[in-house]
Structure formats: C-alpha cells, structure tokens
C-alpha positions in Angstrom: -123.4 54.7 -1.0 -121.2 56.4 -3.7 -117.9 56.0 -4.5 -115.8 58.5 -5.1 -113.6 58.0 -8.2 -110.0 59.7 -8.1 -109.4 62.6 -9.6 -107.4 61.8 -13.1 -105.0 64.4 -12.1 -104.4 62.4 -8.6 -104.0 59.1 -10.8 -101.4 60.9 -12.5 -99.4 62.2 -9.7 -98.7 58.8 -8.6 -96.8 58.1 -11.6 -94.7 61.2 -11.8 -91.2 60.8 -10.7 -90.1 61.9 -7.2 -87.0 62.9 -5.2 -86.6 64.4 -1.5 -84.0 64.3 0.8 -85.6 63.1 3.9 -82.8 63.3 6.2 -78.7 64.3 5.6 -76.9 63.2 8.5 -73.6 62.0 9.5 -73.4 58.4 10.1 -70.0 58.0 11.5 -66.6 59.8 12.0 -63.1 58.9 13.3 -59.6 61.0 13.7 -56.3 59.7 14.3 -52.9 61.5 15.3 -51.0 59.5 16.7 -47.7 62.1 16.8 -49.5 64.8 18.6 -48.2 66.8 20.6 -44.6 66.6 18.8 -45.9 66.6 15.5 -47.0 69.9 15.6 -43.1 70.7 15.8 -42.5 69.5 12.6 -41.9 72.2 9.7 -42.6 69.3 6.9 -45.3 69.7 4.7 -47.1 66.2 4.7 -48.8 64.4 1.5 -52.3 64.8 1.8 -54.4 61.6 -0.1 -57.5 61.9 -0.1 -60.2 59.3 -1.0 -64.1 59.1 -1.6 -66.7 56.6 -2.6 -70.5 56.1 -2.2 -72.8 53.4 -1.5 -76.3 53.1 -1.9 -79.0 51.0 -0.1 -82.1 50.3 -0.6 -84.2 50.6 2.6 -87.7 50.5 1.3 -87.8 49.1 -1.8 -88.9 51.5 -4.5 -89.1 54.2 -2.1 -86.7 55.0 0.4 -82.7 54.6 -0.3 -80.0 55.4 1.8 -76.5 56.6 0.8 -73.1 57.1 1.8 -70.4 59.2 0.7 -67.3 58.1 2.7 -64.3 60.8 2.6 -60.5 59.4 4.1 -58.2 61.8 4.4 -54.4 60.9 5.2 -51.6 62.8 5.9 -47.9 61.8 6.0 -44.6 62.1 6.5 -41.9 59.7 4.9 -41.7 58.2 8.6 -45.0 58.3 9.9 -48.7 59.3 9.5 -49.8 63.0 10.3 -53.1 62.2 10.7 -56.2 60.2 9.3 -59.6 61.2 9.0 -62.6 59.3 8.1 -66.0 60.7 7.7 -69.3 58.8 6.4 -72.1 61.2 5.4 -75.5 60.1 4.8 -78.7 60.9 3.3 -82.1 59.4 3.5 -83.3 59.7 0.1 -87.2 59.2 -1.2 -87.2 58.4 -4.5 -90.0 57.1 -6.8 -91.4 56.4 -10.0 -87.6 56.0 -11.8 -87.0 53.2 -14.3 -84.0 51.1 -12.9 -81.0 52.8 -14.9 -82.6 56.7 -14.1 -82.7 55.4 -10.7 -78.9 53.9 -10.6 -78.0 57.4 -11.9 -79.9 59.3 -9.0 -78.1 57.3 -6.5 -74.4 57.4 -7.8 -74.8 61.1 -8.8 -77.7 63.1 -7.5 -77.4 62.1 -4.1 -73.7 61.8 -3.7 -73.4 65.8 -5.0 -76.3 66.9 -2.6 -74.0 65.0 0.1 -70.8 66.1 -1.2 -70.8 69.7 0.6 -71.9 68.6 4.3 -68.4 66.1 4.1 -66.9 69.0 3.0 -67.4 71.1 6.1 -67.2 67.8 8.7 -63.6 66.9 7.3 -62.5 70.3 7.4 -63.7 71.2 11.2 -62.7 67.9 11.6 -59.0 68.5 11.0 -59.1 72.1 12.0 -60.2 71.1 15.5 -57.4 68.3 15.5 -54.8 71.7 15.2 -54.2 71.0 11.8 -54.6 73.6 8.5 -58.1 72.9 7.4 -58.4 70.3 4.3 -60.8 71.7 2.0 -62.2 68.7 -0.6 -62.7 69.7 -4.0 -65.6 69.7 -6.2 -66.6 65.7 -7.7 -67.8 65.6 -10.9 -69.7 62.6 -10.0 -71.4 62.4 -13.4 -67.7 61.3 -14.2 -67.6 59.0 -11.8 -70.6 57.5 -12.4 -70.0 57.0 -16.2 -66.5 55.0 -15.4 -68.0 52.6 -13.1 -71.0 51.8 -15.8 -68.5 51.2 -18.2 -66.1 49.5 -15.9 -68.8 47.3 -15.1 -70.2 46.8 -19.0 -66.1 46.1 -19.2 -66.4 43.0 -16.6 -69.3 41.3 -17.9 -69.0 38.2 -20.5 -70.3 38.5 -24.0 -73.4 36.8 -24.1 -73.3 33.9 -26.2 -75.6 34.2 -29.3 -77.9 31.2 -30.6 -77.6 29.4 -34.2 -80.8 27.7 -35.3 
C-alpha cells in the first residue's frame, strides 16, 4: 500500500488567499407612508436623508462571513414623514487565507462595494413602486469609510502603559 504524497502545487493552493461570493441576497426590507393617498397631492419637495452602514459576521470561522449593508431612506416634510425605506442586503462571502487586518479590510470594503449596487436597485424599485420619484444612492467610497472607523477606533483606545525596569 502506497501513499500518495500531495502534489507541492496542491500544498500550495491551500495557502493562497481566497474570496467568492457565495450568495447576494436580500435579508430584509420595510416601506412606510403613512400620508398616502393625500400625500401624493402635495407640490413640496421633501428632504431626502439617507443612511448606510455594514456589519459583518463571522458564520464559519475562517471561512465563511456574512455581511450587511443596511440603506434607510427618509423623506420629509416640515410636518410629517413622506416616506421611510429600509433595505438590508446581504452577501455570503467565502473568504480564506487573509491575515486578520487584510481580512477586516475585505469585509468593511470589498464586500460592502460588491453589495452596494443590488441596494441600489431594491431602494429604488422600492420607492418607485410606493409612487414616489425613484431615489437613486450614490456611489460609497468605502475605502473612506473604512479608514475613519480604523482610525476612529485607534482614537478610542487607551495608550498602553509602558514598563520602567
């Protein structure tokens, strides 16, 4: 009986860094309008705020991560609220092989831009089907993003103390 070494090219593979998208789906969605049908009367142009953020989660660890890019879109009047829409769209990420701080970067920047378009089209057939002009979300530099909330977080940790001998 013989046992058959690996390749060194095989060995080698299973080092090398991966990333797939396993799945891109949409994990949850609400609308609200709560002045329809007499809203659609009004000639006012509303204010339009709009507000997105990610989380990640590890769902097998060192291999399979899961991440949300949450979109909330508000609309309103000085009186009242036009509309609200919230969409959460996921991915199912595979991802191997990263040190920790490559890996961090994946997840607050690769993942959220590969994301970042199907939120785009759900909030704006989202609204359009509501009877309401289309809200189209602009492009996210989440590089950006992701280098303020490293250094935000640098920003919140103490000094460490150092040692006198």
């Amino acid at each position: 009986m013989s046992e058959q070494a690996q390749p060194p090219q095989a060995a080698e593979d299973m080092t090398q860094p991966i990333f797939s998208i396993e799945k891109i789906y949409l994990k949850d969605m609400s609308l609200e309008a709560p002045g329809t049908p007499k809203i659609f009367l009004q000639s006012e142009t509303p204010q339009v705020d709009v507000n997105i953020h990610t989380a990640a989660t590890v769902i097998e660890a060192g291999a399979l991560y899961e991440v949300v890019l949450t979109a909330t879109i508000t609309a309103k009047l000085p009186d009242h609220t036009v509309f609200l829409v919230e969409v959460a769209q996921a991915g199912l990420f595979h991802i191997r092989n990263l040190p920790p701080q490559d890996l961090d970067a994946v997840l607050g920047i690769l993942c959220p831009t590969t994301l970042l378009p199907y939120a785009r089209e759900a909030v704006s057939s989202t609204i359009a089907r509501a009877g309401f002009p289309p809200v189209i979300l602009h492009h996210m530099d989440f590089n950006q993003v992701y280098a303020q909330a490293v250094q935000a977080q640098a920003d919140q940790q103490p000094p460490v103390p150092s040692q006198v001998n």
